[in-house]
C-alpha positions in Angstrom: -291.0 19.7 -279.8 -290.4 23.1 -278.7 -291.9 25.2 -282.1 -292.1 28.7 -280.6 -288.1 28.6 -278.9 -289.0 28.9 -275.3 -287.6 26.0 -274.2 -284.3 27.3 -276.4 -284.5 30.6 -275.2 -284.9 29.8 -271.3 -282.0 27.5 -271.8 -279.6 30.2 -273.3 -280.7 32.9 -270.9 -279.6 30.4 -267.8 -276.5 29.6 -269.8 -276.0 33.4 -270.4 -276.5 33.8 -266.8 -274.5 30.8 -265.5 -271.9 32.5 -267.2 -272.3 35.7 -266.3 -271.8 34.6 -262.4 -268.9 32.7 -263.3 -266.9 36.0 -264.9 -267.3 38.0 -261.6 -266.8 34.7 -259.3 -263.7 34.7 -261.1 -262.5 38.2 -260.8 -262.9 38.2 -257.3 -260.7 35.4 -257.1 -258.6 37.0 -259.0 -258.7 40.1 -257.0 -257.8 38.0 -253.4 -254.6 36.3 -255.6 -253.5 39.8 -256.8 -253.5 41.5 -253.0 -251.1 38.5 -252.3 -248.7 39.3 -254.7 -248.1 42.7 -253.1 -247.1 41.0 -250.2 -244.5 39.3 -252.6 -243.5 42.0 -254.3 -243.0 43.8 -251.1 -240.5 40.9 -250.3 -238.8 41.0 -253.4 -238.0 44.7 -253.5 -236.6 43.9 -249.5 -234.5 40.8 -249.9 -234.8 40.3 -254.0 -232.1 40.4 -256.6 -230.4 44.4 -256.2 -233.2 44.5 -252.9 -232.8 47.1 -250.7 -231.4 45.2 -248.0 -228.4 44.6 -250.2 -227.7 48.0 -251.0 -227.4 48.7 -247.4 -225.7 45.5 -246.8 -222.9 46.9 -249.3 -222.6 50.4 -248.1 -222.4 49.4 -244.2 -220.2 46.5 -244.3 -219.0 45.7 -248.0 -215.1 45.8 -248.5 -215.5 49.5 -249.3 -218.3 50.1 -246.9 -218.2 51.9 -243.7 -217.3 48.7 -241.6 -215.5 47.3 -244.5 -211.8 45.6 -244.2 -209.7 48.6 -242.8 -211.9 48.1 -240.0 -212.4 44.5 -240.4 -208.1 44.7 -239.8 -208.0 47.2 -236.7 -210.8 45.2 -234.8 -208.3 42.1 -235.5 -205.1 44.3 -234.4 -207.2 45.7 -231.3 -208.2 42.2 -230.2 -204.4 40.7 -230.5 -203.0 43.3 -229.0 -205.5 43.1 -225.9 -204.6 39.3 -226.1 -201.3 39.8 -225.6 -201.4 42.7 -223.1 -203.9 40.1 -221.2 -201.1 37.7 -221.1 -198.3 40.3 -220.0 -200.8 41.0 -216.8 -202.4 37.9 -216.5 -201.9 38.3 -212.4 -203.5 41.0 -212.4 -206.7 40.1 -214.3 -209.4 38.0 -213.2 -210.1 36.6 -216.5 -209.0 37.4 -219.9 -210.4 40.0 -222.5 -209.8 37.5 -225.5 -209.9 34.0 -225.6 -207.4 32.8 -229.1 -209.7 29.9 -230.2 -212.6 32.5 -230.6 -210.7 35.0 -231.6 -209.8 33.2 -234.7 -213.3 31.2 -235.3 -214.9 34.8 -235.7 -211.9 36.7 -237.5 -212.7 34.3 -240.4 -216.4 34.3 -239.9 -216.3 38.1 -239.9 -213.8 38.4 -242.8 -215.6 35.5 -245.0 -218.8 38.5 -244.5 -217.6 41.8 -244.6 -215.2 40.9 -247.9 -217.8 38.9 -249.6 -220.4 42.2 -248.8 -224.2 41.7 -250.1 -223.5 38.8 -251.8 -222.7 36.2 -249.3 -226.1 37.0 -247.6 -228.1 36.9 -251.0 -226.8 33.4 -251.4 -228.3 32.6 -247.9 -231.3 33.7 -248.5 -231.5 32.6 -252.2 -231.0 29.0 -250.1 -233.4 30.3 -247.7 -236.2 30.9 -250.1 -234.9 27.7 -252.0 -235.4 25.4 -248.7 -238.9 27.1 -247.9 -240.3 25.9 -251.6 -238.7 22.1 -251.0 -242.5 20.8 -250.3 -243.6 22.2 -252.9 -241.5 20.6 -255.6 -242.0 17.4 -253.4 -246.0 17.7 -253.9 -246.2 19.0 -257.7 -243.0 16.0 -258.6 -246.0 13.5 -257.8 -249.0 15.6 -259.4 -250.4 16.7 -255.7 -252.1 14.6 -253.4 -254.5 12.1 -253.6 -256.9 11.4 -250.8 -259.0 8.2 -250.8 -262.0 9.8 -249.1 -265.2 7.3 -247.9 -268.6 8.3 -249.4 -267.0 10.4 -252.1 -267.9 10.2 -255.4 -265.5 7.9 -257.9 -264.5 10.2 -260.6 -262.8 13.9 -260.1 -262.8 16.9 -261.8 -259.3 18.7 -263.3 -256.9 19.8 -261.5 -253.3 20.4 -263.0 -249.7 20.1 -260.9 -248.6 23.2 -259.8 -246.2 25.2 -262.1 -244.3 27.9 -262.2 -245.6 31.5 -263.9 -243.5 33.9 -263.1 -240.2 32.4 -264.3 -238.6 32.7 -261.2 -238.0 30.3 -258.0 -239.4 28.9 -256.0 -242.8 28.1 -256.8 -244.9 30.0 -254.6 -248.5 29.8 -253.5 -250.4 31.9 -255.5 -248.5 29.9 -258.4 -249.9 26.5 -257.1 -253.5 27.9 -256.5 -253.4 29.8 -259.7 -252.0 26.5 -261.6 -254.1 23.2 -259.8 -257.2 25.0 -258.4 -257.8 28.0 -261.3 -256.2 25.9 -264.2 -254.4 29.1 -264.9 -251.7 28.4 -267.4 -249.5 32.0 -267.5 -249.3 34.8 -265.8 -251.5 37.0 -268.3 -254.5 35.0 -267.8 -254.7 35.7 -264.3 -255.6 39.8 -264.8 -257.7 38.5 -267.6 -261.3 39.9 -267.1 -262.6 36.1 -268.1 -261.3 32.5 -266.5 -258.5 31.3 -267.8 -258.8 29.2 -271.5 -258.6 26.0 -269.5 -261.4 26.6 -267.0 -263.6 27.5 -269.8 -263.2 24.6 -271.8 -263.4 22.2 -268.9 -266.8 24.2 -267.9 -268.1 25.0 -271.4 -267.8 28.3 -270.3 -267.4 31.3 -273.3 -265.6 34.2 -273.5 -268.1 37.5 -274.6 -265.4 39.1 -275.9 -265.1 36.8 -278.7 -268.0 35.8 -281.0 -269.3 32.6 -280.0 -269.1 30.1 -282.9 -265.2 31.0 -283.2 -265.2 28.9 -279.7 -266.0 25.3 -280.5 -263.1 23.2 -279.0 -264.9 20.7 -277.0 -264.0 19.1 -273.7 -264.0 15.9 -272.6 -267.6 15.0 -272.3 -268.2 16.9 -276.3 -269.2 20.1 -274.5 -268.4 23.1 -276.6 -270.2 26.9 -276.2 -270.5 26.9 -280.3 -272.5 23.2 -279.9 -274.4 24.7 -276.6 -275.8 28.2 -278.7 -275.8 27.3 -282.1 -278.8 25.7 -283.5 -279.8 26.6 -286.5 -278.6 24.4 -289.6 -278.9 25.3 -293.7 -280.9 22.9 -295.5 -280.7 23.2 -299.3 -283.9 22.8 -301.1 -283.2 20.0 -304.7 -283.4 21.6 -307.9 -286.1 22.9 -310.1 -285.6 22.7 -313.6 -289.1 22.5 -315.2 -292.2 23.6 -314.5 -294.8 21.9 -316.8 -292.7 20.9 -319.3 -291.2 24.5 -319.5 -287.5 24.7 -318.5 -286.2 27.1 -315.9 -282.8 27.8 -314.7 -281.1 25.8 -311.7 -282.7 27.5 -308.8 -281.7 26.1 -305.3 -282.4 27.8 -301.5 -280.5 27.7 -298.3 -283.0 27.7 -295.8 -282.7 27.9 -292.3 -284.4 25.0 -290.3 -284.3 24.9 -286.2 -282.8 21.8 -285.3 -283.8 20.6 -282.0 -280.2 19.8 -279.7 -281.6 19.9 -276.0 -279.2 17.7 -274.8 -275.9 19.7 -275.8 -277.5 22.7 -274.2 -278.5 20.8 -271.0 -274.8 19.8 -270.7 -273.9 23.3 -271.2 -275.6 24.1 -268.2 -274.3 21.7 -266.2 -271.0 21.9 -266.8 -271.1 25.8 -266.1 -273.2 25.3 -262.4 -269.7 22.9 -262.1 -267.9 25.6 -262.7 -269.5 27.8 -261.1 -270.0 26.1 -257.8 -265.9 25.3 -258.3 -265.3 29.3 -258.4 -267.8 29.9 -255.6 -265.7 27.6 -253.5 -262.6 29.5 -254.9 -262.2 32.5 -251.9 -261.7 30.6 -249.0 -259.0 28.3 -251.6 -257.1 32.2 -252.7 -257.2 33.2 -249.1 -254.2 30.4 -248.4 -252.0 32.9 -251.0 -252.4 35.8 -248.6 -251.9 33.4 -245.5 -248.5 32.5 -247.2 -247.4 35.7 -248.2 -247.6 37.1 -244.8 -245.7 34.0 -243.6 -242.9 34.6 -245.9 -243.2 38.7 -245.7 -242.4 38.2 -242.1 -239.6 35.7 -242.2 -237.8 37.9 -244.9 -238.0 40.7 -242.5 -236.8 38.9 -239.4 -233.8 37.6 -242.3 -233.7 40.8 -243.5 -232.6 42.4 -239.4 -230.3 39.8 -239.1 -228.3 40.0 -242.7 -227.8 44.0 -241.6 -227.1 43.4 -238.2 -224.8 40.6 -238.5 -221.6 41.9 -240.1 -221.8 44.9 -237.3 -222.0 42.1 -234.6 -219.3 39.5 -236.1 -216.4 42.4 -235.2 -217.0 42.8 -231.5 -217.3 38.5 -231.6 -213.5 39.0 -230.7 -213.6 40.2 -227.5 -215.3 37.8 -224.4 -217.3 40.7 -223.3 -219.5 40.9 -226.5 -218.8 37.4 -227.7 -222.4 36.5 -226.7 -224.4 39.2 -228.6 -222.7 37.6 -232.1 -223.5 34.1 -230.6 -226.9 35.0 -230.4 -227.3 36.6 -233.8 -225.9 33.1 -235.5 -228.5 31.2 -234.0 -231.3 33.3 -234.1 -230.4 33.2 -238.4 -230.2 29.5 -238.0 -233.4 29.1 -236.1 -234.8 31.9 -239.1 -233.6 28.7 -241.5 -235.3 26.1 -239.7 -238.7 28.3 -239.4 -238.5 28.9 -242.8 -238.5 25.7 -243.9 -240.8 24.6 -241.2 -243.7 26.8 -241.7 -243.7 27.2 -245.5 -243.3 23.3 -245.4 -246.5 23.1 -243.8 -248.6 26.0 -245.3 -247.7 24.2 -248.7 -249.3 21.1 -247.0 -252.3 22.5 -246.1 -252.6 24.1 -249.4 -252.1 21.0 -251.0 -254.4 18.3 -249.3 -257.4 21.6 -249.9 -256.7 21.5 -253.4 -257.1 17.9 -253.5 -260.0 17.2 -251.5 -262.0 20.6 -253.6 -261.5 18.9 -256.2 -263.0 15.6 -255.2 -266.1 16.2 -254.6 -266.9 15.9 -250.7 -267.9 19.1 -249.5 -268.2 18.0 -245.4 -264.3 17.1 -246.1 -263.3 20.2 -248.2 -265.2 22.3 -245.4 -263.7 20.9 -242.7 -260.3 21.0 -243.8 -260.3 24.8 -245.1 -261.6 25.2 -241.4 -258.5 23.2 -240.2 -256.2 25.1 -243.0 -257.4 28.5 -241.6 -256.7 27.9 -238.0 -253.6 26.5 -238.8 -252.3 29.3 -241.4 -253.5 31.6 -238.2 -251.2 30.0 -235.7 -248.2 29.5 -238.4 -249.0 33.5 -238.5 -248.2 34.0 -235.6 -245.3 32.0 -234.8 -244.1 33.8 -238.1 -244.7 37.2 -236.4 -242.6 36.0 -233.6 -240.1 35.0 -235.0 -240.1 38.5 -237.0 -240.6 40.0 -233.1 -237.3 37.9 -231.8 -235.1 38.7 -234.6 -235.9 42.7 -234.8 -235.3 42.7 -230.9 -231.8 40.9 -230.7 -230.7 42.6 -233.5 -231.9 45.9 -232.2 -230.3 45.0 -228.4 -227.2 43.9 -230.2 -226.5 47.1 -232.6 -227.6 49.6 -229.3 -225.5 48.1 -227.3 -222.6 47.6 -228.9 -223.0 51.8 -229.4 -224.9 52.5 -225.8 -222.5 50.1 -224.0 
């Protein structure tokens, strides 16, 4: 029996510690999560609702704009009037300036882009950004992935679907770290100074902020901070009435007895080194965020060249000479669709299958995939930046010459 507290006081000082560790493990996660979402909001204020790429879309080439119908219509009367010329002096020309079946495919193309202005793009990349979050709904619809690993333990620890906590789609992947990994469960407790309420319970962490016996909700396994600290109980002394024969009035004590609870602070502790090996781990989890919001960053950008670029191109689609620069521009945005989907697909993957195997408890498997996930967030990376590289150069080489000739 521990009579002079040591035991008691050792235990709360690791606790107090374990704790401690856990609030600025957690803040630095935090911190990583939160230089990722400039990355998003960077892409938002680009190719976002009222982004600046629409505002220029609808100034260059909305109906009004400076490429808008009137010139949308002299383009058209230019290219029929060549057409017809080319037919009057078809002997004389080696081949013609405008071929009819073209001439029509892009008039309608180009008309279809220019009259619908800003809007017609922001619904392709609204389906864009839709497609690129498709394995992400896939993976949270079945609660994330389960991995039968050999020599792993039996039993796992929490981890909760991805969610959204923004409000707005899709779900990205600071969300599904945030939400499975963190058990973040809004946006607010992300900047919070403490982990989120869910961690701590899970952990029988506390919050300093808050007095301690107002935070008894117990996990799981009974684990509460309140039942960890607490361990003093009132004990109230019977009665005295008389005292040799003489009566006195009703006099009862509440005294304060230790009461000896080693096992629910030895829990304590364990659960928070849980925790606190869990947020140690956390960094290398909340660098797959920044990995995916330079991914994205880039292919709004190389969207982004082609969206302004585009309309500009579509008009001189009428004529044979330029047909191929417009030709090029539609399946450079096509191939921007299919990289989009391709690479988000699989930096979702990868974020998914570490989630899953951090969580269940082989650390030669979680190591070796996070060094897997790296290397392959790195070369996704850099096909990203390529793709960014192609787009910004054909759109470039199809606006200069179009004015250079």
């Amino acid at each position: 029996m521990d009579l002079l507290g040591v035991t008691r006081t050792i235990d709360h000082a690791v606790y107090m510690l374990l704790n401690a560790l856990a609030i600025i493990l957690w803040r630095v996660n935090s911190a990583l999560i939160g230089i990722s979402l400039l990355g998003y909001n960077t892409q938002d204020w680009l190719t976002g609702s009222g982004g600046g790429v629409w505002r220029v879309a609808e100034r260059v080439t909305g109906p009004n704009g400076i490429l808008g119908l009137a010139t949308w219509q002299a383009f058209l009367l230019l290219a029929v009037m060549l057409f017809g010329l080319s037919r009057v002096a078809r002997p004389f020309l080696k081949s013609p300036p405008v071929d009819l079946t073209r001439l029509f495919f892009f008039a309608v193309l180009s008309y279809v882009v220019i009259s619908q202005g800003g809007q017609l793009m922001q619904d392709v990349e609204a389906w864009r950004s839709e497609a690129g979050s498709y394995m992400y709904r896939t993976l949270s619809a079945e609660g994330g992935v389960e991995l039968d690993i050999p020599g792993s333990p039996a039993e796992t620890e929490t981890m909760y679907s991805p969610s959204d906590l923004d409000g707005q789609a899709p779900i990205r992947g600071w969300e599904a770290v945030a939400t499975s990994y963190f058990l973040v469960q809004s946006a607010g407790e992300l900047h919070a100074g403490v982990p989120p309420e869910a961690f701590r319970r899970e952990y029988c962490l506390y919050d300093p902020g808050r007095p301690i016996d107002e935070q008894d909700e117990a996990n799981d396994q009974g684990c509460s901070p309140q039942r960890a600290w607490d361990e003093w109980d009132l004990v109230s002394t019977q009665g005295i009435t008389q005292v040799w024969g003489i009566p006195l009035p009703d006099l009862t004590l509440d005294i304060p007895v230790v009461q000896e609870h080693p096992e629910n602070r030895q829990l304590a502790i364990r659960q928070a080194q849980a925790g606190l090996a869990r947020l140690a781990l956390g960094p290398v989890v909340a660098l797959f965020p920044l990995l995916e919001a330079n991914i994205s960053l880039m292919l709004a950008l190389s969207a982004a060249f082609l969206y302004l670029s585009l309309p500009i191109t579509l008009l001189f689609g009428f004529f044979l000479k330029t047909e191929s620069m417009a030709t090029q521009l539609l399946l450079q945005l096509i191939t921007v669709m299919i990289r989009t989907v391709i690479l988000n697909g699989l930096v979702a993957l990868f974020l998914m299958l570490l989630i899953s195997v951090s969580v269940s408890g082989s650390l030669m498997a979680y190591l070796g995939l996070v060094g897997v996930g790296l290397a392959g967030g790195l070369i996704l990376s850099r096909f990203a930046a390529a793709t960014m590289k192609d787009s910004f150069s054909q759109s470039l080489g199809a606006v200069g010459g179009i004015f250079v000739g």
